[in-house]
C-alpha positions as CSV (number, residue, x, y, z in Angstrom):
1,X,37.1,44.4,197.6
2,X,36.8,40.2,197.7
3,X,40.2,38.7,198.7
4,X,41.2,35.7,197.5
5,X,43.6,34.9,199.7
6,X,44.0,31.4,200.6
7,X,46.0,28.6,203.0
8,X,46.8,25.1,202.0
9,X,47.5,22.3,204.7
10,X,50.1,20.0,203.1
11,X,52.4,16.7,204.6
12,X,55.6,16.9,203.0
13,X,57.4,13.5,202.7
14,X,60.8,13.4,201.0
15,X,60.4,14.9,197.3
16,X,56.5,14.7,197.4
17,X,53.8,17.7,198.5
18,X,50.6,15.8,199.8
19,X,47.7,18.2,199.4
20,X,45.4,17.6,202.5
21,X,42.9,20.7,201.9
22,X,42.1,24.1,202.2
23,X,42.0,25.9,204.8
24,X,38.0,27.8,205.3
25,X,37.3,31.0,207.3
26,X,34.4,33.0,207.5
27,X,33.7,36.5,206.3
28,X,34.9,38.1,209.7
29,X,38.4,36.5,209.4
30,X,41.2,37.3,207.4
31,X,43.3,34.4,206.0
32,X,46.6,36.5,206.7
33,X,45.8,37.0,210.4
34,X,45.1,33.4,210.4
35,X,48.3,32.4,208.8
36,X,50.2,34.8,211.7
37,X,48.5,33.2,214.6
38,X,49.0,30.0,213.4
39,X,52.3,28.8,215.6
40,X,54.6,27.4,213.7
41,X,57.0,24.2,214.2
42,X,60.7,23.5,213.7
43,X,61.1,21.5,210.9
44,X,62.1,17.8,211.3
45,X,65.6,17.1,210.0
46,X,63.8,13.5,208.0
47,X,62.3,15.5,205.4
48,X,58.8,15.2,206.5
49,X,56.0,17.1,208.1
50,X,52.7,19.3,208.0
51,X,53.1,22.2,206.5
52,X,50.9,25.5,206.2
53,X,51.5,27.4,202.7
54,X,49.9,30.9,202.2
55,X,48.9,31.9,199.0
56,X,48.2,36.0,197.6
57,X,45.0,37.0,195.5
58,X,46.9,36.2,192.7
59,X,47.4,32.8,193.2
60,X,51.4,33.0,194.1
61,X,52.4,31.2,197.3
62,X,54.2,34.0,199.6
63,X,54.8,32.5,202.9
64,X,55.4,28.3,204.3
65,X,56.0,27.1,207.7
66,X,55.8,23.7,209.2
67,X,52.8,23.5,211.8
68,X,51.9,20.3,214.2
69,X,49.1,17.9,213.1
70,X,46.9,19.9,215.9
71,X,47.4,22.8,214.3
72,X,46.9,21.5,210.6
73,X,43.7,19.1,212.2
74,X,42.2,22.5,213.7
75,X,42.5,24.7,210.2
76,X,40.9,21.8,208.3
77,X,38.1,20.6,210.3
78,X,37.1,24.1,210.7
79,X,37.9,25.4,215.0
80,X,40.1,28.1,213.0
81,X,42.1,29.1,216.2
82,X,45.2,28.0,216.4
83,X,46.1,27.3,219.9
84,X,49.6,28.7,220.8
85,X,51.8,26.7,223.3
86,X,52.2,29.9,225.5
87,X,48.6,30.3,226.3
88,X,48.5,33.5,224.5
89,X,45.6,32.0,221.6
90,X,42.6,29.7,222.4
């Protein structure tokens, strides 16, 4: 079965949703165990930050969490691995 699962990188200022791409895996990944490894941040209290939105084979977004701009920067320009603070993911 072809998933169409996908995962957007958005900056969220105020009001606004910035769309800054789409994140691309391989056929040996899954976007859902991507979206689980991905660490995520606490959000900042301005109303701003990057932002990692998950969306189902139907199109729906299911999940959000804010990420840091290393995490978004390695999803978009294609390393894939999030790298966790704890040295558990490299």
């Amino acid at each position: 079965m072809f998933h169409q699962s996908k995962i957007i990188v958005w900056y969220k200022i105020a009001s606004q949703k910035i769309i800054l791409g789409e994140v691309l895996v391989n056929q040996s990944q899954d976007m859902t165990s991507l979206w689980r490894r991905a660490p995520s941040e606490d959000p900042l209290k301005l109303g701003y930050g990057y932002q990692l939105s998950l969306f189902d084979d139907d199109g729906r977004e299911v999940a959000n969490k804010s990420v840091s701009v290393t995490t978004a920067d390695r999803l978009l320009f294609g390393t894939n691995k999030p790298e966790c603070r704890s040295g558990l993911l490299k």
